[in-house]
N, C-alpha and C positions, 0 to 999 in steps of 0.2 A: 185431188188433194191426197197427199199420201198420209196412211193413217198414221197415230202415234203408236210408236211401239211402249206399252210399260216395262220397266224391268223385270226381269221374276226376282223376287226376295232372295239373297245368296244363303246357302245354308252354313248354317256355324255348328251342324252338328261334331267335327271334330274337331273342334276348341269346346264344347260340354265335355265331350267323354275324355279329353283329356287333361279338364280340370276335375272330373269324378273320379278320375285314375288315381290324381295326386291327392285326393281328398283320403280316398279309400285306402293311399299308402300310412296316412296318419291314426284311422281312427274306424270302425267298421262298426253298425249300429245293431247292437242287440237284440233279438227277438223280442217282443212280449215290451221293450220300452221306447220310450219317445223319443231319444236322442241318446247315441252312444259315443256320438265325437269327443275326440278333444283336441285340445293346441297346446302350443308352445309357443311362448314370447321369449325371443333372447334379445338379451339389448348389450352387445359387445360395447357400443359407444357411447352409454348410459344415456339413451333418448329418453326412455318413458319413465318419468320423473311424476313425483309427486311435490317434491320441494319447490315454493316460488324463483330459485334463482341457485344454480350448482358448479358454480365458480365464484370463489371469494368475490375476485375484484369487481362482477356485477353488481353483489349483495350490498358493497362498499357504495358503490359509483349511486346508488339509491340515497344514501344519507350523506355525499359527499358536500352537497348544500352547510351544513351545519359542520363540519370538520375544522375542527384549525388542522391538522395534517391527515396523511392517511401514508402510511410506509409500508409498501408488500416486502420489503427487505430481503429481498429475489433478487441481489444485485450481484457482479462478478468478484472473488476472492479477488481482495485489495484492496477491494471501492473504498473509496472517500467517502462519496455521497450516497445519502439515504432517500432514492428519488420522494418526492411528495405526487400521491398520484388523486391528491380533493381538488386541485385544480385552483389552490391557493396559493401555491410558490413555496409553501414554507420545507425546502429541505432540509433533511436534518445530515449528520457526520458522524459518518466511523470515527469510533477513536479506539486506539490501541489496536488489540489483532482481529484482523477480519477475515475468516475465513469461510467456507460454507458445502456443505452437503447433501446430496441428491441420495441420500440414502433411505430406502423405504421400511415402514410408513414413514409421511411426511403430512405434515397441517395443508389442510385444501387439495388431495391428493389427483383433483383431475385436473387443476390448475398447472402441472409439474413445474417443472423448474428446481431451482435449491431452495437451501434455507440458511438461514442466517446463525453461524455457530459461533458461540459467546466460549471464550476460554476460562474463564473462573477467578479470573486474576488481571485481565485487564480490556477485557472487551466490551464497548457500551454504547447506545448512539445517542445524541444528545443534539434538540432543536438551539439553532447559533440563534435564534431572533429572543429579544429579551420581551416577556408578556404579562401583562399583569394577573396577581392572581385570581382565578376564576371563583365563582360564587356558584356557576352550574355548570355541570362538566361529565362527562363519561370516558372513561378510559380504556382503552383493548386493547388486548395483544393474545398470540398463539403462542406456546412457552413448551417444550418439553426438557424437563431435566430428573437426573436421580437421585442429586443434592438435595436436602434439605435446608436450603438456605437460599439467598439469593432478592433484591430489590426487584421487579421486573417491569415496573413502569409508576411513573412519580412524578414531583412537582420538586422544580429546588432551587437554590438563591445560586448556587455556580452551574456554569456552561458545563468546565472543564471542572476533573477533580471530583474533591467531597465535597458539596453544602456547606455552609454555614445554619442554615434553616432548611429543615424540608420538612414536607406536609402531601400530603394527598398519595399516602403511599401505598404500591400493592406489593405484596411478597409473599414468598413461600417461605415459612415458619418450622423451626424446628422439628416440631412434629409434624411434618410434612404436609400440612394444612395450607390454607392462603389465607394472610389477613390485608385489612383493607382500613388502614389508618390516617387520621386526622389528628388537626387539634387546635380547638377554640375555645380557651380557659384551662381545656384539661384535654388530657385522652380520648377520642374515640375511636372505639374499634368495633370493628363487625369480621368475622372470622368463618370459616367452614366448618361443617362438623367435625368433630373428633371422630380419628379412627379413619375418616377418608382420607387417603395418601394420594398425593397429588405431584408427589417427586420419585413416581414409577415407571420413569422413562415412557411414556407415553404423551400422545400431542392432548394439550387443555387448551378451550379458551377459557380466559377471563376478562370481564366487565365489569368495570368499577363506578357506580354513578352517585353524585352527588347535587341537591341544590335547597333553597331556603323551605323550598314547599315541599317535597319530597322527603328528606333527610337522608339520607347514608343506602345504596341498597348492590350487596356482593352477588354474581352471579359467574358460575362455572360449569363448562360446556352446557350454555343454553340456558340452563334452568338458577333459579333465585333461590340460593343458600343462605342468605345471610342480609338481615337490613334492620336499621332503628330509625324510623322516622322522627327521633326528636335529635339526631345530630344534622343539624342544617345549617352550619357555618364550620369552617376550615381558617387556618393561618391567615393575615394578611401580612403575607412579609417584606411587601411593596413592590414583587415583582420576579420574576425568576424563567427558569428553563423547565420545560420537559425534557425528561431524561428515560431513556429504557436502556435497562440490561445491568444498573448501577446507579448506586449513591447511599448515603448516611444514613443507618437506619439506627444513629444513638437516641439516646434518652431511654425510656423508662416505656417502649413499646413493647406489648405482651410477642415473646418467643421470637423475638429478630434475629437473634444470632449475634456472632461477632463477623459474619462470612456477609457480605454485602453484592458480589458481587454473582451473578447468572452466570452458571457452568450448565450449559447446555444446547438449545437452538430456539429461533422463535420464525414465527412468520406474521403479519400482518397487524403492526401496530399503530393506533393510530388515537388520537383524542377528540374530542366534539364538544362542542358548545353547547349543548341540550343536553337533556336527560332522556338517554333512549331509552325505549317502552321493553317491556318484558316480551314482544314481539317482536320487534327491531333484532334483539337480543339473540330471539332464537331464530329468528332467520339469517343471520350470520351464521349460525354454528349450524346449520343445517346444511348453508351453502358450503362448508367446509369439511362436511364428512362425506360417506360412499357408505350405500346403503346396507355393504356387510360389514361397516366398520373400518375404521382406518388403526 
């Protein structure tokens, strides 16, 4: 019977010394202590995250459930259409000039693509489907402009044009503030603090939510500036359009302007049928920055 041969164990001593070679290229350990190494993490392709979600549209694709729309507004200079990407159908329409910009920084910047440049004079998009008005509602959008002025997403009784009625309004206010208007018998508003300038040419989000149980609550890049929980009812003007970028901002609203329309760029507008949570909130805007800042 011929015996069995075992193998001899192969040696890997040069694969040690030449992962100690490269250890010892980094980091060489000091006499008298316990460890003198160190490292370097570099993350060219922003792997090692902290954030749940660091592209908008995943952040979105989470609450796309509750969405009447969701607009990345990333579409090509021309378009017509304002793709809906909640997986509702509800697209919405350029109307007037549409042009757009891949200039950096830009809102969600590892998403790339453009952005949606609003001219100041006639650029706006506006949902074609007629909806009743909502009782509970959140509203987003990315907005950079150096105006202080401008509607940048709303509630209104025309498709096309100015209102008749509008209600559920956000905009950037004379002093460069954002306010966040209603109105159920009277006025209400909920505002940012003074003295924050908010039409500094740099990307903000803003979230506007509303509903009976809640009341009124303003929130910008992420964090909650502004709320009244005893405004919990809005217009019922028996039905209307969401509109972003434009519309009516008369009557007797604190610091509207006479300037209604957005001169500058937005990305990532969309509306919801619930009242997203002060988490919800800041994980969108988390998904939309870079960790040194956009």
């Amino acid at each position: 019977m011929t015996p069995r041969h075992r193998e001899r164990p192969r040696r890997r001593w040069p694969l040690v010394a030449a992962a100690l070679a490269a250890a010892a290229a980094v980091g060489v350990a000091a006499p008298g202590t316990t460890s003198g190494w160190t490292a370097a993490i570099t993350d060219p392709a922003d792997t090692a995250r902290t954030a749940p979600y660091f592209h908008c549209p995943d952040a979105l694709t989470v609450d796309a459930g509750s969405a009447l729309f969701q607009y990345p507004l990333t579409e090509d200079a021309g378009s017509t259409t304002a793709r809906d990407v909640s997986g509702h159908g509800n697209d919405g329409t350029y109307q007037g000039s549409m042009t757009t910009s891949t200039e950096t920084p830009i809102a969600c910047p590892r998403d790339g693509g453009s952005a949606y440049v609003l001219d100041g004079s006639t650029s706006y998009v506006s949902m074609p489907t007629k909806t009743a008005p909502p009782a509970t509602y959140s509203e987003e959008v990315w907005f950079r402009t150096d105006t202080a002025a401008g509607r940048l997403i709303g509630f209104g009784t025309a498709r096309t044009g100015t209102s008749g009625l509008e209600d559920r309004a956000v905009y950037v206010n004379t002093d460069g503030g954002v306010t966040f208007a209603t109105y159920s018998s009277r006025n209400q508003i909920v505002t940012s603090a003074a003295g924050v300038d908010y039409a500094d040419g740099a990307w903000h989000q803003v979230v506007a939510t509303q509903s009976p149980s809640t009341g009124m609550a303003l929130y910008l890049d992420g964090t909650l500036v502004a709320s009244n929980s005893a405004y919990t009812g809005a217009e019922d003007d028996g039905g209307g359009y969401w509109r972003i970028g434009y519309d009516s901002l008369s009557g007797s609203w604190v610091s509207s302007g006479s300037a209604w329309y957005v001169n500058g760029a937005m990305r990532y507008a969309a509306v919801y049928t619930t009242v997203l949570t002060a988490q919800q909130v800041a994980t969108h805007y988390a998904a939309g920055k870079l960790v040194t800042g956009n």
